[in-house]
LODREN-811651 format. One record per residue: residue number from 1; residue in one letter; x, y, z of N, C-alpha, C in turn. Coordinates in steps of 0.001 Angstrom, whole numbers, plus 500000, padded with zeros to 6 digits. Example, Ala and Ser with C-alpha at 12.3 -4.5 7.8 and 13.67 -1.06 7.14 Angstrom:
REM LODREN-811651
seq: 1 type: A nxx: 513190 nyy: 494310 nzz: 507800 caxx: 512300 cayy: 495500 cazz: 507800 cxx: 513200 cyy: 496700 czz: 507800 $
seq: 2 type: S nxx: 512850 nyy: 497750 nzz: 507080 caxx: 513670 cayy: 498940 cazz: 507140 cxx: 512900 cyy: 500030 czz: 507870 $
//
This chain:
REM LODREN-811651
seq: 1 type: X nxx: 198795 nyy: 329624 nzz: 682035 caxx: 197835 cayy: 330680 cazz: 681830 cxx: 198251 cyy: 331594 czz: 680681 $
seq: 2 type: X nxx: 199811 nyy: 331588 nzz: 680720 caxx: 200281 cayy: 332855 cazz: 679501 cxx: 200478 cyy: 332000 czz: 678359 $
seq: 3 type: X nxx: 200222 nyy: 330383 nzz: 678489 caxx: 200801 cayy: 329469 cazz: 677114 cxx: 200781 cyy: 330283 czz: 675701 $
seq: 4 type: X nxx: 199969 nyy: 330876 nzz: 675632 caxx: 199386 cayy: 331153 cazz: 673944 cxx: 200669 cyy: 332463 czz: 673891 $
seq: 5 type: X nxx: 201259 nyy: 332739 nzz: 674566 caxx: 201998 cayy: 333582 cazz: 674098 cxx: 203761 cyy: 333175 czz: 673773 $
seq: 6 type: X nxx: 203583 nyy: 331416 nzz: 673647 caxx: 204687 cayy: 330796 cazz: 673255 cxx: 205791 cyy: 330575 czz: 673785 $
seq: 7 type: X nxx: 206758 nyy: 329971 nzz: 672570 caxx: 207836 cayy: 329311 cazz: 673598 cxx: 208852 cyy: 330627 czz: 674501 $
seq: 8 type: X nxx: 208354 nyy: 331677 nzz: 673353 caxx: 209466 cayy: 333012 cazz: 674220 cxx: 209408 cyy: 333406 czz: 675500 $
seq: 9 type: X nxx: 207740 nyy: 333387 nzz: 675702 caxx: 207419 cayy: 333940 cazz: 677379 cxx: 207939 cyy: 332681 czz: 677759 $
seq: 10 type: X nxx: 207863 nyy: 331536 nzz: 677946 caxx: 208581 cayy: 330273 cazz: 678412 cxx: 209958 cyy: 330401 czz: 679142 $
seq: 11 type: X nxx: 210696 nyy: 330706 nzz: 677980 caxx: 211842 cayy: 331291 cazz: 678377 cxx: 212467 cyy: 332192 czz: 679010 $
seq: 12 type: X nxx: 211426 nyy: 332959 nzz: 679183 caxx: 211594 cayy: 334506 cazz: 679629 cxx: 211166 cyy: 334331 czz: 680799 $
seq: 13 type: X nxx: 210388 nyy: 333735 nzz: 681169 caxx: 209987 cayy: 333080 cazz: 682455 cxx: 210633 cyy: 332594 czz: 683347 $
seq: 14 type: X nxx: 210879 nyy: 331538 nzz: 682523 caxx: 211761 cayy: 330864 cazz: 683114 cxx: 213029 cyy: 331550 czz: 683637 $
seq: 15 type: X nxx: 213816 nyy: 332063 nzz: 682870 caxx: 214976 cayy: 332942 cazz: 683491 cxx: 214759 cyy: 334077 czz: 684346 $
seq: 16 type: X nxx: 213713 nyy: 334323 nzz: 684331 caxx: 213372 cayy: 335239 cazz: 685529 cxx: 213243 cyy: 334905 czz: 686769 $
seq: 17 type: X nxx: 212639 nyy: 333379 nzz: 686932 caxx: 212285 cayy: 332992 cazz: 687647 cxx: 214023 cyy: 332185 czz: 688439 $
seq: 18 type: X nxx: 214982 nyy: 332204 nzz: 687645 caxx: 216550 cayy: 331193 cazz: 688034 cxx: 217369 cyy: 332291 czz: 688275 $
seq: 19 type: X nxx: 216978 nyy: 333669 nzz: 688121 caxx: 217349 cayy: 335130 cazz: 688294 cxx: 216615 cyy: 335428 czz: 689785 $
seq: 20 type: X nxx: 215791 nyy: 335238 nzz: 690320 caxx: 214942 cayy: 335440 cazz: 691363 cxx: 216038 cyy: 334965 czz: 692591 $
seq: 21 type: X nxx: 216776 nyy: 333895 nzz: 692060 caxx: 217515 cayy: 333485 cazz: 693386 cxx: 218832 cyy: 333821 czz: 693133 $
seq: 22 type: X nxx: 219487 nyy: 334874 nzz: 692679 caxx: 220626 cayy: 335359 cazz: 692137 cxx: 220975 cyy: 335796 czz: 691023 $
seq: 23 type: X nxx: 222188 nyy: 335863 nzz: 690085 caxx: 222677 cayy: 335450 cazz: 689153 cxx: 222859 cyy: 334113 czz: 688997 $
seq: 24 type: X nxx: 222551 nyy: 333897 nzz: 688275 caxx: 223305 cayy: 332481 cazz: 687136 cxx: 224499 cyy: 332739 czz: 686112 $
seq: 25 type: X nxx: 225328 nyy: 331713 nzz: 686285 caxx: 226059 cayy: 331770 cazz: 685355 cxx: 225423 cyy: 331441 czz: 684233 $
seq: 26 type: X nxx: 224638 nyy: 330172 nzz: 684072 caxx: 224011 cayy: 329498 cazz: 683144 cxx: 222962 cyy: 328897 czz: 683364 $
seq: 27 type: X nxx: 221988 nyy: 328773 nzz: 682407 caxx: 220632 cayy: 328379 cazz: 682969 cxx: 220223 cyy: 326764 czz: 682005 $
seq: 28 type: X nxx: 220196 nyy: 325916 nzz: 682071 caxx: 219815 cayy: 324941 cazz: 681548 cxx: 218369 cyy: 324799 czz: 681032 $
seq: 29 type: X nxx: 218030 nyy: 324538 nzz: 679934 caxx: 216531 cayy: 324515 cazz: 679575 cxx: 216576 cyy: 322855 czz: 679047 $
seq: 30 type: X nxx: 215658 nyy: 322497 nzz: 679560 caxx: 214871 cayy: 321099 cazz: 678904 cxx: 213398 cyy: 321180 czz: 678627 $
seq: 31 type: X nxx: 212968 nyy: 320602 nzz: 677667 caxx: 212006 cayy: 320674 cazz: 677177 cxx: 210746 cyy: 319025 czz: 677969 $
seq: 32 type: X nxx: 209801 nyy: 319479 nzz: 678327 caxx: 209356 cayy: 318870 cazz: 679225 cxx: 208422 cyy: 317703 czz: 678377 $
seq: 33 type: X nxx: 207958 nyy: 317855 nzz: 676920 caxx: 208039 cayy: 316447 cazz: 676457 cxx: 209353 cyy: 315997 czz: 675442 $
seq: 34 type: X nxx: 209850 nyy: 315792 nzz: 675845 caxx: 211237 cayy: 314801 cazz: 675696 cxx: 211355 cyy: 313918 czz: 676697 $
seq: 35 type: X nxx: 211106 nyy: 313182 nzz: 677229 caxx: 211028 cayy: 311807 cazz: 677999 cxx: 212143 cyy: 311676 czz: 677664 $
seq: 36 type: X nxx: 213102 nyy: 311385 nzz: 677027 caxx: 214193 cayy: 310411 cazz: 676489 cxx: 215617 cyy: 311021 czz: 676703 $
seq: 37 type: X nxx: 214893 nyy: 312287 nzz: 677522 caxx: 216685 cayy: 313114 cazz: 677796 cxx: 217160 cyy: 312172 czz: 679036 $
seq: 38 type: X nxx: 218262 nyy: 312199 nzz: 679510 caxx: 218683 cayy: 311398 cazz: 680886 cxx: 220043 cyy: 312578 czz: 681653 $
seq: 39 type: X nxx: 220116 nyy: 312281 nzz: 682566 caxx: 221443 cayy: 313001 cazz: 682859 cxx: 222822 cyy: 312840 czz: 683006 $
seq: 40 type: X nxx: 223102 nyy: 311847 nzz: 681948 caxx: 224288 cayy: 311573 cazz: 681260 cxx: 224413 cyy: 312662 czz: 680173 $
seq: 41 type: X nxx: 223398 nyy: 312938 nzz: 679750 caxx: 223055 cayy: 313638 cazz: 678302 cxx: 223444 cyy: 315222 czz: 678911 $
seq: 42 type: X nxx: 222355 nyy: 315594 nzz: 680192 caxx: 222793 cayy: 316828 cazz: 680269 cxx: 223988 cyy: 317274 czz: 681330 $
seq: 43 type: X nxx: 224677 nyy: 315819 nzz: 681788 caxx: 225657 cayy: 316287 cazz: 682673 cxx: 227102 cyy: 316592 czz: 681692 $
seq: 44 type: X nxx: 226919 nyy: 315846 nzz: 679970 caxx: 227460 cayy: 316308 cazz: 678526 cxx: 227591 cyy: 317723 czz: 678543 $
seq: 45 type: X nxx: 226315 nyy: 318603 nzz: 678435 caxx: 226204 cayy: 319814 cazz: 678148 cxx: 227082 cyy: 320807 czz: 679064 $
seq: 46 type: X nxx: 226920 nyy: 320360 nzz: 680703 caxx: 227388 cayy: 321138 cazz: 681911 cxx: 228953 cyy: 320939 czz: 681703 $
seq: 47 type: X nxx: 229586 nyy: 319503 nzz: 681066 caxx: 231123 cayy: 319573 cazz: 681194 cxx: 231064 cyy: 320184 czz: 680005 $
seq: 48 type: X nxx: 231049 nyy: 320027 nzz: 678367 caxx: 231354 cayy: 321001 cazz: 677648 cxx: 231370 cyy: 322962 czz: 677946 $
seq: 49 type: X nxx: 230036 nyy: 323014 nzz: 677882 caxx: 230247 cayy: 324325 cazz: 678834 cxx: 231371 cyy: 324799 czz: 679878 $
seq: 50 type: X nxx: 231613 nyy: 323777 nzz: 680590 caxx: 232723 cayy: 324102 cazz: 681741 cxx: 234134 cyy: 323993 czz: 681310 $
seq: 51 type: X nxx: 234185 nyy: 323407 nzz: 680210 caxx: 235715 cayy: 323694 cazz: 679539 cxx: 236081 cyy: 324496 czz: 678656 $
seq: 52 type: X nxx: 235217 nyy: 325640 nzz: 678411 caxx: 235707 cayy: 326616 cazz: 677812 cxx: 234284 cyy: 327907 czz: 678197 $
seq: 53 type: X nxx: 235031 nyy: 328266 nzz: 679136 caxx: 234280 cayy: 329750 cazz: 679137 cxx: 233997 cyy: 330789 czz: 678833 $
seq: 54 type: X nxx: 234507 nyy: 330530 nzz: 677016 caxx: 233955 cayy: 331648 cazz: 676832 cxx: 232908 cyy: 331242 czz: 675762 $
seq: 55 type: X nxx: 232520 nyy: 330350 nzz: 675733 caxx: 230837 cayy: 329717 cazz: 675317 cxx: 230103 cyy: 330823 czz: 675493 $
seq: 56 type: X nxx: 228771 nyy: 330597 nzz: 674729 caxx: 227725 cayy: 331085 cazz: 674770 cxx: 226749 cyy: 330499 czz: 675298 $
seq: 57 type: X nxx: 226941 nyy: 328370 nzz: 674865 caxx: 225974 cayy: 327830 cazz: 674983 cxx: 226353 cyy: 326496 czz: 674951 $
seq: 58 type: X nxx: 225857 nyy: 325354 nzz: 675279 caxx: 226140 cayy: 324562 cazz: 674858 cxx: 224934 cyy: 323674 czz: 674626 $
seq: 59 type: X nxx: 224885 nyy: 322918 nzz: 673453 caxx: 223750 cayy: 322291 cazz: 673003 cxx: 223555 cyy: 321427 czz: 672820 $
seq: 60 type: X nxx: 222289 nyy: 320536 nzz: 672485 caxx: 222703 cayy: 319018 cazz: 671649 cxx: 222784 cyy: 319173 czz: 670218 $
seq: 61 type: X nxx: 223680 nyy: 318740 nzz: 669843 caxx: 223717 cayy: 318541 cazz: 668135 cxx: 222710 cyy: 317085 czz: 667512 $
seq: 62 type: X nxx: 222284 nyy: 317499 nzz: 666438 caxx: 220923 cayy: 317265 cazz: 665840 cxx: 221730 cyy: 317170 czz: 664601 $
seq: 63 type: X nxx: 222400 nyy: 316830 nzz: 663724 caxx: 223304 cayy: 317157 cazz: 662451 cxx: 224181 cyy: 318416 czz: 662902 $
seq: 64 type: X nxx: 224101 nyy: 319408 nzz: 661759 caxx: 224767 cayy: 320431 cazz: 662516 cxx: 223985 cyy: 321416 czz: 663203 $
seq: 65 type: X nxx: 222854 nyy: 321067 nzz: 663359 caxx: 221583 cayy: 322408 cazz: 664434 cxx: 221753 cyy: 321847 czz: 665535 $
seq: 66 type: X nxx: 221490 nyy: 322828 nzz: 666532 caxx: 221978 cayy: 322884 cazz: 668003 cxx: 220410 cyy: 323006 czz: 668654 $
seq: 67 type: X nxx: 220096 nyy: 321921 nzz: 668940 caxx: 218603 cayy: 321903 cazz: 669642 cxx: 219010 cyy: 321365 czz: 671083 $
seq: 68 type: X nxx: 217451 nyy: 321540 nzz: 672136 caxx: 217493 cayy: 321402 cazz: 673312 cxx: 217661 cyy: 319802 czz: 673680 $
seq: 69 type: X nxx: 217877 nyy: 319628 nzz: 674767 caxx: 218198 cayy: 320857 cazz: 675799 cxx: 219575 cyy: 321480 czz: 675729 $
seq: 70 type: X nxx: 219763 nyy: 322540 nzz: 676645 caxx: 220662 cayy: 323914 cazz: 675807 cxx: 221224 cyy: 324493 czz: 677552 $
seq: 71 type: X nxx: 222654 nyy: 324495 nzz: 677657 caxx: 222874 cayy: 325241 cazz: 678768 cxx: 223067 cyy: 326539 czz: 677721 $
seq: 72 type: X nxx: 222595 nyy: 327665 nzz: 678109 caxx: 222777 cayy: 328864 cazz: 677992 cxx: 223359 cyy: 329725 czz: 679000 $
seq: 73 type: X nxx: 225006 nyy: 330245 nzz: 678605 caxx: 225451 cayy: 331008 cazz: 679643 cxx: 225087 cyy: 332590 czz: 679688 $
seq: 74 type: X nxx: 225051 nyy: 333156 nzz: 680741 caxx: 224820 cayy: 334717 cazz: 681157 cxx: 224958 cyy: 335348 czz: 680011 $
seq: 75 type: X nxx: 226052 nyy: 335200 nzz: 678874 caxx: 225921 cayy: 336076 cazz: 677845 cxx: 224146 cyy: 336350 czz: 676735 $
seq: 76 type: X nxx: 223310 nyy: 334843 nzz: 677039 caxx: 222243 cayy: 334887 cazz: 676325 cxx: 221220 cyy: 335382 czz: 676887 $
seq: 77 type: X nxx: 221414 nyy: 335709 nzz: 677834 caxx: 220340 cayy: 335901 cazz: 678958 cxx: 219709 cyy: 336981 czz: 678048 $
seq: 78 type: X nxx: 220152 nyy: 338509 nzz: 677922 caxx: 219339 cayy: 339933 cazz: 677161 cxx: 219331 cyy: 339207 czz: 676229 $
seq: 79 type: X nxx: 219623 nyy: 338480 nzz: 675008 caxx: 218834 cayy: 338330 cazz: 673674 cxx: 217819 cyy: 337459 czz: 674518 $
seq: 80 type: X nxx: 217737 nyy: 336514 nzz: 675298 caxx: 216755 cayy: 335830 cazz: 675507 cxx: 215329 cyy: 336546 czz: 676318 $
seq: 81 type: X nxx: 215854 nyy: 338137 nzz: 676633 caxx: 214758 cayy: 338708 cazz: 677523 cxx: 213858 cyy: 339220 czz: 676316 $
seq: 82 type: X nxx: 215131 nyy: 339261 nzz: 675341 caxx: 214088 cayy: 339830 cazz: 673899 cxx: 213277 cyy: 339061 czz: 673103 $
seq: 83 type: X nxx: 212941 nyy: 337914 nzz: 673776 caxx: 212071 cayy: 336824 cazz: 672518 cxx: 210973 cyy: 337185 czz: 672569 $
seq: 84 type: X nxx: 210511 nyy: 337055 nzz: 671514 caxx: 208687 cayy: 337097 cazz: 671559 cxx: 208551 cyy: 335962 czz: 670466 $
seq: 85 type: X nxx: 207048 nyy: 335550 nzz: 670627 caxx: 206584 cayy: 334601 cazz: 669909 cxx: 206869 cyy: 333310 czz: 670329 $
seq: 86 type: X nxx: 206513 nyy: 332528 nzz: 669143 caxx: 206691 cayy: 330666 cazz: 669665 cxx: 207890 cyy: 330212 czz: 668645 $
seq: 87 type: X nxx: 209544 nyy: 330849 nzz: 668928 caxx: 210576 cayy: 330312 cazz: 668064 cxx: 211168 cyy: 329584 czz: 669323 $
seq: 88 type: X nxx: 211232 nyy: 330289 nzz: 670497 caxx: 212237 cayy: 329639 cazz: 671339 cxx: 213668 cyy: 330460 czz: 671087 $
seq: 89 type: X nxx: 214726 nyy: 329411 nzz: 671658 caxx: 215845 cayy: 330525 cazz: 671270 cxx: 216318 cyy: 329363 czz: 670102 $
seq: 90 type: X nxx: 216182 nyy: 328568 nzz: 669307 caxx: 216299 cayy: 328386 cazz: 667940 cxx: 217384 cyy: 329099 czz: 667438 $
seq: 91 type: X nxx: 216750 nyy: 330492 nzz: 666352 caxx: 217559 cayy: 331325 cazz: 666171 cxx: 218620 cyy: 332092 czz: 666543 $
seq: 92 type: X nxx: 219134 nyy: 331713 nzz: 667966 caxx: 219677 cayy: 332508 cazz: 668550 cxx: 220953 cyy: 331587 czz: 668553 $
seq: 93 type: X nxx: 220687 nyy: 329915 nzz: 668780 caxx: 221607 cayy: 328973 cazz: 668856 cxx: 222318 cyy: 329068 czz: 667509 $
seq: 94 type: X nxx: 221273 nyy: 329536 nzz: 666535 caxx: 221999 cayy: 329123 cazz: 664983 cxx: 222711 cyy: 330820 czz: 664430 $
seq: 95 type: X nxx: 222715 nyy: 331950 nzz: 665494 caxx: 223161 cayy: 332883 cazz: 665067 cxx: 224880 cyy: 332636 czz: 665209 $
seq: 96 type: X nxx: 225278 nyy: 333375 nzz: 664034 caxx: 227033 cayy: 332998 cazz: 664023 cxx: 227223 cyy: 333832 czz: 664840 $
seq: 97 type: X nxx: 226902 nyy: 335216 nzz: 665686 caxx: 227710 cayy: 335381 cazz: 666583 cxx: 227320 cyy: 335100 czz: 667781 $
seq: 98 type: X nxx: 226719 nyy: 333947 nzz: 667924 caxx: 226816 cayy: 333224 cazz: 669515 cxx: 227831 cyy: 332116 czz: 669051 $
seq: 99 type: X nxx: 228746 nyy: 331419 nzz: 670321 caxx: 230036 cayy: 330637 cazz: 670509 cxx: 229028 cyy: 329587 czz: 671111 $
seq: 100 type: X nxx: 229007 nyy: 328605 nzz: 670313 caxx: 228305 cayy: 327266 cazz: 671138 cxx: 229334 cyy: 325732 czz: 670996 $
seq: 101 type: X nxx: 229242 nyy: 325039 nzz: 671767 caxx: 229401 cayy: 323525 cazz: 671467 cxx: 228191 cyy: 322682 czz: 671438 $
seq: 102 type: X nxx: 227986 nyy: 321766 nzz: 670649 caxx: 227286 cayy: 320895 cazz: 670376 cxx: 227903 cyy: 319613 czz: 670641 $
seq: 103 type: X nxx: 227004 nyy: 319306 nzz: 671865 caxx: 227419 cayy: 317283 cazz: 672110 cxx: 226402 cyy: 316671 czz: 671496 $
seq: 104 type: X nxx: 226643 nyy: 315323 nzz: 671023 caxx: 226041 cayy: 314178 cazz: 670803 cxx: 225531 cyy: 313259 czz: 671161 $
seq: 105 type: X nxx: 224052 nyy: 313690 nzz: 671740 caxx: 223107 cayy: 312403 cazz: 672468 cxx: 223819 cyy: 311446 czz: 672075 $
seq: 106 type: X nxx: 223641 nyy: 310247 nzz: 672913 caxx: 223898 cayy: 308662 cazz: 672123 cxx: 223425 cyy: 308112 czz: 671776 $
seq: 107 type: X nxx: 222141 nyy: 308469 nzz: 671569 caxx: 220777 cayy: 307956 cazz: 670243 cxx: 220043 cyy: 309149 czz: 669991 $
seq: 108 type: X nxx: 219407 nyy: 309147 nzz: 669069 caxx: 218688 cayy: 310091 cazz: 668339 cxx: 216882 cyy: 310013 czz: 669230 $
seq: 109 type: X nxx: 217229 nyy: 309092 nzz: 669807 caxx: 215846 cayy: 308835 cazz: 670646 cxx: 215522 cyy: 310052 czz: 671478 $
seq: 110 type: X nxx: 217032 nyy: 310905 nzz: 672109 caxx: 216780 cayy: 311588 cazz: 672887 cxx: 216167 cyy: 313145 czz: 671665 $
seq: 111 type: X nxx: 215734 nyy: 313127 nzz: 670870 caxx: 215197 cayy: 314291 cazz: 670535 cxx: 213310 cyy: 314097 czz: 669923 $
seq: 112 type: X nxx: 213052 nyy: 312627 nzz: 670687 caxx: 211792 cayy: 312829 cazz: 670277 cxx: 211136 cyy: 313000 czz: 671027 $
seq: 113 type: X nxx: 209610 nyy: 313677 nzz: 670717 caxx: 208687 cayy: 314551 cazz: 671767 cxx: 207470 cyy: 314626 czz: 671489 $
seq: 114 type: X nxx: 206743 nyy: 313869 nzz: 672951 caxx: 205619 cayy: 314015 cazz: 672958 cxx: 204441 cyy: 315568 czz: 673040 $
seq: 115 type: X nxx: 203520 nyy: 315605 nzz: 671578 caxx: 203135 cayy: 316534 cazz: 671827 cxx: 201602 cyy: 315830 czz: 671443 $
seq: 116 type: X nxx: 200877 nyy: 314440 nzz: 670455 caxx: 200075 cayy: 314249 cazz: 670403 cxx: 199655 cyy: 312606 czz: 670795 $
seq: 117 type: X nxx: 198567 nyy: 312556 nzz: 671267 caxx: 198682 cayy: 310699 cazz: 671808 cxx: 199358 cyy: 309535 czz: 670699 $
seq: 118 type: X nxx: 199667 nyy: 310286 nzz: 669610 caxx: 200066 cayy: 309060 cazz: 668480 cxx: 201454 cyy: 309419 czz: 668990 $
seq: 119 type: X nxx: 202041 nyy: 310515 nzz: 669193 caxx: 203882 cayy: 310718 cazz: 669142 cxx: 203921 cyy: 309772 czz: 671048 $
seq: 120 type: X nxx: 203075 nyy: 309371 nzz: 671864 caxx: 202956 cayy: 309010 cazz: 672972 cxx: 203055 cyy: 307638 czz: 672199 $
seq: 121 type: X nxx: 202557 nyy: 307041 nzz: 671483 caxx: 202512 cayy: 305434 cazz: 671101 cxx: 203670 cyy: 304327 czz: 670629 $
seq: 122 type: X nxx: 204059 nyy: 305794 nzz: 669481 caxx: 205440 cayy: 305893 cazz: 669307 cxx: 207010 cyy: 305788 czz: 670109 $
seq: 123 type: X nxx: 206542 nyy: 306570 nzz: 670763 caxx: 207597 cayy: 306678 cazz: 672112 cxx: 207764 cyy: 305832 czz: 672771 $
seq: 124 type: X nxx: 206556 nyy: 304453 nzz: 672828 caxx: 206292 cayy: 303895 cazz: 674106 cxx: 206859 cyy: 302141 czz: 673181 $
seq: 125 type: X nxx: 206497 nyy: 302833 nzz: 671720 caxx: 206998 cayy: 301873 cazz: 670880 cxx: 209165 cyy: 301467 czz: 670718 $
seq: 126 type: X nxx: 209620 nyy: 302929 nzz: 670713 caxx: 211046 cayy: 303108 cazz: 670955 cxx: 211291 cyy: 302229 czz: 671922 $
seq: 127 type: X nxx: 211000 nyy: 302805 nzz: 673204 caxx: 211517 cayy: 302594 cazz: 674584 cxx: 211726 cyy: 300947 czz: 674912 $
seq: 128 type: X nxx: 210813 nyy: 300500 nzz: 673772 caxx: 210626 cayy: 298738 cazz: 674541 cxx: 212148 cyy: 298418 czz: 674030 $
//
């Protein structure tokens, strides 16, 4: 109902909503067309994160950009209450003073995403 107000309310949402049942240390975001994530990929993110606590984040590496999905620990939470618009936290992964690790899907498959019936054809073209 709030879509048009982008990926920020998304987020903001969302952590409100993983805040509702406590604190979190860290909140995991996946992006819901990516088909191709698995949980080898994000059980990657949860051990990096867990070996050094004083992370900010931990991400998938994309070259050197840090795209989703993204454990984000408690420290991102207030910049993330501050998003507005449709960036996501993007900028926030690529700010130098957040502490992130970046793991390495094991194919590049895992960063593609369905958003129109041709990127669906595509996808369906990968997978075989």
């Amino acid at each position: 109902e709030r879509f048009a107000e982008g990926m920020a309310f998304s987020l903001r949402r969302g952590l409100a909503e993983a805040e509702a049942f406590g604190t979190p240390d860290a909140v995991l975001v996946a992006l819901a067309d990516q088909p191709f994530i698995d949980a080898e990929l994000l059980d990657s993110l949860i051990e990096a994160y867990a070996r050094d606590r004083s992370l900010d984040f931990a991400a998938c590496r994309d070259g050197e950009e840090a795209r989703p999905p993204a454990l984000l620990g408690a420290s991102m939470f207030g910049p993330i209450a501050r998003l507005v618009g449709d960036r996501g936290a993007r900028g926030l992964l690529a700010d130098p003073r957040c502490k992130g690790a970046l793991v390495e899907p094991r194919s590049a498959i895992a960063f593609v995403d369905i958003d129109t019936p041709e990127d669906l054809k595509r996808a369906v073209r990968l997978r075989r």
